[in-house]
TORLO-870528 format. One line per 10 residues: number of its first residue (from 0); for each residue x, y, z of N, C-alpha, C, CB. Coordinates in pm, 1 decimal, m for minus. Glycine has a CB too. Layout:
! residues N
NUM) X Y Z X Y Z X Y Z X Y Z; ...
! end
This chain:
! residues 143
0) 53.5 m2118.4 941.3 188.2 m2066.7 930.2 196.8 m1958.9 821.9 285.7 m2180.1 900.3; 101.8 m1992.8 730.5 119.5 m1866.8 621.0 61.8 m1690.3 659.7 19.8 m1923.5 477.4; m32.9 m1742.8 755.3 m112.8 m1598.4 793.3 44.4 m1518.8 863.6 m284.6 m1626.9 946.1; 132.9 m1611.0 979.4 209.3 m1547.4 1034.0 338.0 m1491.8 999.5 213.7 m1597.7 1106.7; 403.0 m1569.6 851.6 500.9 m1536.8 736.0 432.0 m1372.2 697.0 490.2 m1675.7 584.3; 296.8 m1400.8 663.2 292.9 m1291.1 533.0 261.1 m1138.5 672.4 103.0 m1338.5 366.8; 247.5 m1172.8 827.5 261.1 m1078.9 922.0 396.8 m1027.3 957.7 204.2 m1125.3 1026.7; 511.5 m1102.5 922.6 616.3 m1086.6 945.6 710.0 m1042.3 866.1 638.3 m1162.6 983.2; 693.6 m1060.0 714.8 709.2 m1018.7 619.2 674.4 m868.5 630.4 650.4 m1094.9 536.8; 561.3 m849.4 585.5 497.5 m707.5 563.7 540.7 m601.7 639.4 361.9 m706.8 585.6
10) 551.4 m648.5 778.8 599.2 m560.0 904.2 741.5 m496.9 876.7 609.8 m655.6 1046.2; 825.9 m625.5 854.3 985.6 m626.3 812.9 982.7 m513.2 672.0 1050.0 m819.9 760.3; 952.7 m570.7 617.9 917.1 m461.6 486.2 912.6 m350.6 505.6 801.9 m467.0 421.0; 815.7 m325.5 531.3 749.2 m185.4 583.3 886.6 m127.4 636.3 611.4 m199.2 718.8; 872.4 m136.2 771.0 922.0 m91.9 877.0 1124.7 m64.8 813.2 873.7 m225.1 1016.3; 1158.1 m154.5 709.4 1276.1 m115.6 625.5 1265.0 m5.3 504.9 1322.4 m241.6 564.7; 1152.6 20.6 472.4 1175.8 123.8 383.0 1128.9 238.6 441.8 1119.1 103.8 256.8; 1099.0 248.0 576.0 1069.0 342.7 649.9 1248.2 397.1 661.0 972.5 287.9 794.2; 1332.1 294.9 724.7 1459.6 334.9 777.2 1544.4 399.0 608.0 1545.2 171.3 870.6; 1495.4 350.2 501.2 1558.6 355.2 348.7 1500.2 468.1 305.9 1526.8 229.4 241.9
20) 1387.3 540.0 397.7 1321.5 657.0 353.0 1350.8 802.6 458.1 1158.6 612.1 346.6; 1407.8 727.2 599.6 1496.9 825.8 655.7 1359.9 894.3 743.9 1593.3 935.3 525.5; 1294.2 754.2 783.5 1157.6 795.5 824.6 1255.0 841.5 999.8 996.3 631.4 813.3; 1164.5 929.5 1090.3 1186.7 904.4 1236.7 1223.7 770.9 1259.3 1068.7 933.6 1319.5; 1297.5 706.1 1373.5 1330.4 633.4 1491.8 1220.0 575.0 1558.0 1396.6 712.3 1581.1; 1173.6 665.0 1594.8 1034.9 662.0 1674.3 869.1 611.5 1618.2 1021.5 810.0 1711.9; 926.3 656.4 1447.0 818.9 643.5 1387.3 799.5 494.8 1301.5 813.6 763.6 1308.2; 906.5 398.6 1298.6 902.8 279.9 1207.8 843.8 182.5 1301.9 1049.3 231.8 1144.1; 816.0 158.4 1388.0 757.3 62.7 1467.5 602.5 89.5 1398.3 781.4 89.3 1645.7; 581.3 212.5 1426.7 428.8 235.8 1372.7 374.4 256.1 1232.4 384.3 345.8 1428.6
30) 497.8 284.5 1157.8 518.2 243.6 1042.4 491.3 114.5 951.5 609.5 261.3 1047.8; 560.8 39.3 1042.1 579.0 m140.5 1027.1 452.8 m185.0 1048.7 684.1 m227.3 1143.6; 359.0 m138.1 1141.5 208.5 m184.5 1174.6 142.5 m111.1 1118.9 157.7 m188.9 1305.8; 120.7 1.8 1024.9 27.4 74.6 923.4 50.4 m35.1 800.6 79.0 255.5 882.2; 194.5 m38.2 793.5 157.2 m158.3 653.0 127.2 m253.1 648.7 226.8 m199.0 576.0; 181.9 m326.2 798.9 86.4 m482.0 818.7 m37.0 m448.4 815.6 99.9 m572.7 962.4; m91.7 m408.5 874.4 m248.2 m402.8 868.8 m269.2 m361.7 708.7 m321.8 m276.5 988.9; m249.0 m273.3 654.1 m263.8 m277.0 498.3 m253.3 m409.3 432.5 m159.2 m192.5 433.8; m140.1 m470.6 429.0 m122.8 m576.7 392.8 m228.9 m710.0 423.7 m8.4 m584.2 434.6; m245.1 m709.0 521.1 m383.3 m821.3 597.3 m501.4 m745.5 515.8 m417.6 m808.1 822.9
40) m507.5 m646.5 519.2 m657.4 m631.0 487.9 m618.4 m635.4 305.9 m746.2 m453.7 568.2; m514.3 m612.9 201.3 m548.8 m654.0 111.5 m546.4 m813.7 83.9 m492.8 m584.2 42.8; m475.9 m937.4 136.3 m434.5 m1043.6 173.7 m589.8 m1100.2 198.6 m324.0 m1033.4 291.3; m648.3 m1073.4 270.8 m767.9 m1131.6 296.4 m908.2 m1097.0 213.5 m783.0 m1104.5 427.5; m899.4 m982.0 130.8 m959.9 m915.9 52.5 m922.4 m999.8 m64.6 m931.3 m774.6 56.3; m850.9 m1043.0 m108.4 m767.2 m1111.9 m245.9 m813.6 m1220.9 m214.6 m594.6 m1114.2 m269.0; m742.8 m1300.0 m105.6 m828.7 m1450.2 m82.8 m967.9 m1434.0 m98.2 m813.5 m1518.1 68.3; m1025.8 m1329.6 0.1 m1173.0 m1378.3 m38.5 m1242.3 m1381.2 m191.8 m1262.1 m1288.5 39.6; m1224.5 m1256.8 m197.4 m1310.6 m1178.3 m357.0 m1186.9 m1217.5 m508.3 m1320.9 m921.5 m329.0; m1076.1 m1233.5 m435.8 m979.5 m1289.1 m583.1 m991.3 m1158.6 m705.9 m1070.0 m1470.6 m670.0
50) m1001.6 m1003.7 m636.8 m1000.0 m935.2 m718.7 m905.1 m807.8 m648.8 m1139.2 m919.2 m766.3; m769.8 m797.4 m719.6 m651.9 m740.5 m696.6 m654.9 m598.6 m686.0 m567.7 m777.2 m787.7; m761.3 m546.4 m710.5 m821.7 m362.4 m762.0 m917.5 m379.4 m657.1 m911.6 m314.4 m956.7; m970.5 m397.4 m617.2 m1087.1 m403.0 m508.1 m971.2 m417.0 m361.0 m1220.0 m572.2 m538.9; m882.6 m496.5 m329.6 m801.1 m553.8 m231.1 m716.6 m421.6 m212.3 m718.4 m697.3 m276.4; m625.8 m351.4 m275.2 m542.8 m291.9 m285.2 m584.0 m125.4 m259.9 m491.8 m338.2 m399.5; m751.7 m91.8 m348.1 m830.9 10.1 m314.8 m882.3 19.2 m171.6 m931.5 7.0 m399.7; m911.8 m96.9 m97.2 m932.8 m115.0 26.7 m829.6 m89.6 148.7 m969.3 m228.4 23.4; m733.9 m151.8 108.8 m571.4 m164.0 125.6 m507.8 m17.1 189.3 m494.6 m196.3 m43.0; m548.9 44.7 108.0 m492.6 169.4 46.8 m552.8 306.7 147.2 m550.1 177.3 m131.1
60) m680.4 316.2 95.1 m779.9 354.2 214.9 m727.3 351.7 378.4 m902.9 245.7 204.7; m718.0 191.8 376.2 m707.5 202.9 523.2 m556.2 287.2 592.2 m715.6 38.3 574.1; m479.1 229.4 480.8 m273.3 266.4 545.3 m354.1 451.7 521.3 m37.8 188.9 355.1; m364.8 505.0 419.8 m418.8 648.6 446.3 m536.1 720.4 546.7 m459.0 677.8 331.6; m577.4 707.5 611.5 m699.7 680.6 706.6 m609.4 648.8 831.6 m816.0 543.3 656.2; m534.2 578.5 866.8 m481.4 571.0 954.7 m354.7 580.7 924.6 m516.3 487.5 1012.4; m285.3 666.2 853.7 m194.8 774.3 805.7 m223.5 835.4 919.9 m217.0 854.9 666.4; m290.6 978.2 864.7 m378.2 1089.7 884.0 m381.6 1106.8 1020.6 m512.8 1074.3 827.6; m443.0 986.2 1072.5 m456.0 950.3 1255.8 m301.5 974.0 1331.7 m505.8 746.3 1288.4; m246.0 895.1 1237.5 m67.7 867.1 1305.2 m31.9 1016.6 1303.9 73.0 755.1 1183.2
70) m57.0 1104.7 1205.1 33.4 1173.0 1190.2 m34.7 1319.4 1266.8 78.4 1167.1 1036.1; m130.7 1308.2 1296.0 m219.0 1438.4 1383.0 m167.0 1353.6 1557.2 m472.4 1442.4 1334.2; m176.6 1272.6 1549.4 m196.0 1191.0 1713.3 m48.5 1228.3 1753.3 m232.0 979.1 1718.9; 113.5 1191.5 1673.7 240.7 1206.1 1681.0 331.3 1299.1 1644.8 271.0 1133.4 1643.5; 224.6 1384.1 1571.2 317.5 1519.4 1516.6 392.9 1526.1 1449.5 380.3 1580.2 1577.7; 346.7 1431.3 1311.4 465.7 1439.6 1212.6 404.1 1412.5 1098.4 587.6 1344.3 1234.1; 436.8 1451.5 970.7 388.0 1421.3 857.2 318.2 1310.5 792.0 459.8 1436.3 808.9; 251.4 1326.0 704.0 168.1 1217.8 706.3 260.0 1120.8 607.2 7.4 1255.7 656.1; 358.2 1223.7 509.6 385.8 1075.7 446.3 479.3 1021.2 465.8 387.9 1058.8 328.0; 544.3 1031.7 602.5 604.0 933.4 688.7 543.0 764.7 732.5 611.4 1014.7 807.7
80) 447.7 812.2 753.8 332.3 689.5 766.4 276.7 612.4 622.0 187.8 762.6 839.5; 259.2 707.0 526.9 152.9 629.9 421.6 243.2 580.2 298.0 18.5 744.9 357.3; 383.6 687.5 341.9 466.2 588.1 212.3 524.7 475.4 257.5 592.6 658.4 134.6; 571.2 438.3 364.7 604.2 332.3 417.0 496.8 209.4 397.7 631.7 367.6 547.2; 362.8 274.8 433.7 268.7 167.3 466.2 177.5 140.6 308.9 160.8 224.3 612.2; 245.3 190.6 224.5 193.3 163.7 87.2 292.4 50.8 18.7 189.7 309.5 m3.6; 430.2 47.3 59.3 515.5 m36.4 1.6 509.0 m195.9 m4.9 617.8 m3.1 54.8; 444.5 m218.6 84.6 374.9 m352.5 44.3 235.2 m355.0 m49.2 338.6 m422.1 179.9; 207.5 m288.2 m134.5 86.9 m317.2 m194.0 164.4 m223.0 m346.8 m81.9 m250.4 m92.1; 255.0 m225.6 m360.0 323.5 m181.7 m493.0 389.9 m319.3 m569.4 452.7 m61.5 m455.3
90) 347.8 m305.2 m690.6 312.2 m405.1 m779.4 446.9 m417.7 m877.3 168.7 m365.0 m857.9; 554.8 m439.6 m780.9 713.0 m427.8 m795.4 714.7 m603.9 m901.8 824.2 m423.9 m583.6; 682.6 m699.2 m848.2 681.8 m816.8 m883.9 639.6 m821.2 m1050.6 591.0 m889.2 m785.3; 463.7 m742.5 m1049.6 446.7 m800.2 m1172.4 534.4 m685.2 m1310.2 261.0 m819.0 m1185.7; 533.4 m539.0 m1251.0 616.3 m492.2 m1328.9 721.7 m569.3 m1378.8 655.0 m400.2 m1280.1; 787.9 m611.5 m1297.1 920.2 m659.3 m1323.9 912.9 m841.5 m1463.2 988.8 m696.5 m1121.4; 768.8 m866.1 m1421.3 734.9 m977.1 m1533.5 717.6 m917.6 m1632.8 621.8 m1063.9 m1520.6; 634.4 m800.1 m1648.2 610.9 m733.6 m1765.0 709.3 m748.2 m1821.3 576.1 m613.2 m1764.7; 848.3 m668.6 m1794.5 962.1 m643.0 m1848.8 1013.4 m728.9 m1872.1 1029.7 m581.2 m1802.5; 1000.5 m858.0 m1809.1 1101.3 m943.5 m1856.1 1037.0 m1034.3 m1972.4 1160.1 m1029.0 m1734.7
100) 916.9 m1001.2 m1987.5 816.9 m1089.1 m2140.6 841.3 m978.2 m2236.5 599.0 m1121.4 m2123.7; 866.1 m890.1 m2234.2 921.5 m748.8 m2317.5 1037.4 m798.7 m2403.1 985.1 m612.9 m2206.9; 1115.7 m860.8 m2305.5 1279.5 m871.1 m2345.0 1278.7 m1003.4 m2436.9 1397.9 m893.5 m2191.3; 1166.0 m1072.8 m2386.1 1187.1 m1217.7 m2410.9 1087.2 m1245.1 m2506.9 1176.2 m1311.4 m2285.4; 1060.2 m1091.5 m2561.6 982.6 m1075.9 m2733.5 798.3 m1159.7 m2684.1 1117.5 m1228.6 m2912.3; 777.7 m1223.5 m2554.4 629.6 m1233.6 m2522.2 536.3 m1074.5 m2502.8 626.9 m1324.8 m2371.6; 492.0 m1069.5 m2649.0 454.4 m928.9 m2618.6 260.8 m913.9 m2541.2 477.0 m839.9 m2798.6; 252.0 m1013.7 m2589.1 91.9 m1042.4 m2507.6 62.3 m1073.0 m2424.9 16.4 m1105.2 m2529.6; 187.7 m1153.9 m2315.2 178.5 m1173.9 m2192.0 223.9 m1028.7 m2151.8 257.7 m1298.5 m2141.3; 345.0 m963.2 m2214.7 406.0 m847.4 m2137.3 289.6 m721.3 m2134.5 558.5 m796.4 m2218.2
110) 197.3 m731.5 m2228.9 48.2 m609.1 m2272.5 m33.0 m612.0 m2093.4 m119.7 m714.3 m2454.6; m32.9 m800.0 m2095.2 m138.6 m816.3 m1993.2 m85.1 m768.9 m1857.4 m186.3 m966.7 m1984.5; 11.4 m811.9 m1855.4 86.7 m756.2 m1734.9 91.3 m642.8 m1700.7 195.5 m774.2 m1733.1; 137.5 m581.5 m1830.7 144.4 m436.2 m1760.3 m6.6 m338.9 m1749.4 260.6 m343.9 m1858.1; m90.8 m398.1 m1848.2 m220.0 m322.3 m1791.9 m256.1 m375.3 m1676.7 m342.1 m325.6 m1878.0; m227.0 m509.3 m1562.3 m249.5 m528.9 m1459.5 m178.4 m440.7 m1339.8 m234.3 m646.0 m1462.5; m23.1 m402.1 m1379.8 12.9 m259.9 m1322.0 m22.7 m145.4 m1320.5 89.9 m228.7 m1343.5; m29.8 m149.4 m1429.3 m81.6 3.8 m1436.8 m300.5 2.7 m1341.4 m77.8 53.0 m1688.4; m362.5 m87.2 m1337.9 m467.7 m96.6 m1277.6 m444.9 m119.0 m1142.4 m540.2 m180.7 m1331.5; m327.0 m174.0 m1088.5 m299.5 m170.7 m931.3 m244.4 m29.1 m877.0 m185.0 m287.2 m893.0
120) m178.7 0.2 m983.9 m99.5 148.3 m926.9 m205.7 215.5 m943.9 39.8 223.6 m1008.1; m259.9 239.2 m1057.8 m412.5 335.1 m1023.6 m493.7 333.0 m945.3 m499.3 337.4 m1093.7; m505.5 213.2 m906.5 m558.5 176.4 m721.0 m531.7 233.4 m585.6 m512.5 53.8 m676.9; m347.9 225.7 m620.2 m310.9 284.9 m482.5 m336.7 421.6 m487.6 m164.4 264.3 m439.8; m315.7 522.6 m654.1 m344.7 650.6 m607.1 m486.5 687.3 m620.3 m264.6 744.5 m672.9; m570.3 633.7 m636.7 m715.6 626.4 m648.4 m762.3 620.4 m510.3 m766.5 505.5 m732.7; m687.4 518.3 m404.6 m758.2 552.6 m292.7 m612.2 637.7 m163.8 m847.7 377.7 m234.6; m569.2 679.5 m215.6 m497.0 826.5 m181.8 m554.5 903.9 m171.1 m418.9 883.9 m250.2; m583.9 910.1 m273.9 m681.1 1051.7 m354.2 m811.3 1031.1 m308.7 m693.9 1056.5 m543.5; m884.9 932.9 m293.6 m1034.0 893.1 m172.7 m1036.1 907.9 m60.4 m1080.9 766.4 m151.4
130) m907.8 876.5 1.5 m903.8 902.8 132.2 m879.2 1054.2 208.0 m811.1 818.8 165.8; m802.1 1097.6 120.8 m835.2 1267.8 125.4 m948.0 1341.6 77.1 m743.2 1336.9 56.5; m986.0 1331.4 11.0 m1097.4 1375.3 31.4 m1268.4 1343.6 118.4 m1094.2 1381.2 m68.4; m1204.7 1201.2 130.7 m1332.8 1190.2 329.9 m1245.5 1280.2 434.0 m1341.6 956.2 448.5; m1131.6 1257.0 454.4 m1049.5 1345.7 549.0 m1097.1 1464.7 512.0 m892.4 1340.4 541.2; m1102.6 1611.0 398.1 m1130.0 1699.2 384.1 m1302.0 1670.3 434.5 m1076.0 1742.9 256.0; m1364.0 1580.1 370.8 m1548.4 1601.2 395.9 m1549.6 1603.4 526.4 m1668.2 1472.1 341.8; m1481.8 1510.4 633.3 m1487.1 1489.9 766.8 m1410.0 1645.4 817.9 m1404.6 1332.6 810.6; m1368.0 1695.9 789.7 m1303.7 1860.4 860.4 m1415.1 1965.4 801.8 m1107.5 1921.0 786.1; m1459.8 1968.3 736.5 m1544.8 2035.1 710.7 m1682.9 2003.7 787.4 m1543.5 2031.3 585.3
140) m1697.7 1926.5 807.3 m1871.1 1825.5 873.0 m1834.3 1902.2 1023.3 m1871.6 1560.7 884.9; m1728.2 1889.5 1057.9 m1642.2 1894.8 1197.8 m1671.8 2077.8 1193.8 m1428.0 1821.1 1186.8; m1636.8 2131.9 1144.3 m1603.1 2260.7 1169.1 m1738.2 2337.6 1127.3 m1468.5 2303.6 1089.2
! end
């Protein structure tokens, strides 16, 4: 039951900040399934290896990678697809602990926390930034 929550979840997710981002009509269905699949593949990456920077770099990769695909195959921008399908792997939760051990004068839990944000968010644009440039190596190999 949990594999099919955290499929239903992610999708719902997704596929709402697509409509909160003023994505296409046409385009949140496929939206909603770039981030599930992101989501599964960091979800199962975390269960296995239990390492949140490895899951999320993987994660990340893939919603961009099959960005790229969506958006050459449908004719529309890519970050219609990859901001939607990144919003489940943004590290909204632990920020928000950080801040609240901030307030609540825990300054060593709030340190740890937030260098655990700041190492997930460097993740997501770390493999942004990876995945464009195989996309550039692959157009070039191509041409």
């Amino acid at each position: 039951m949990n594999i099919l929550s955290q499929i239903i979840t992610s999708f719902l997710g997704t596929a709402a900040f697509g409509i909160l981002f003023n994505a296409p009509k046409k385009s949140l269905l496929k939206c909603g399934l770039i981030g599930m699949g992101g989501w599964l593949i960091y979800y199962f990456l975390y269960e296995y290896k239990n390492d949140a920077i490895l899951a999320t770099v993987a994660a990340t990769i893939f919603i961009a990678v099959l960005s790229h695909k969506m958006a050459k195959i449908y004719k529309m921008p890519v970050i219609i697809f990859s901001v939607a399908g990144i919003i489940p792997l943004v590290p909204g939760g632990l920020a928000y602990d950080a801040m609240r051990n901030i307030v609540e004068n825990n300054f060593n839990d709030a340190i740890a926390l937030s260098a655990q944000v700041l190492m997930v968010a460097g993740s997501i644009a770390f493999g942004l930034v990876f995945s464009e440039v195989i996309n550039q190596v692959v157009k070039k190999i191509k041409h």
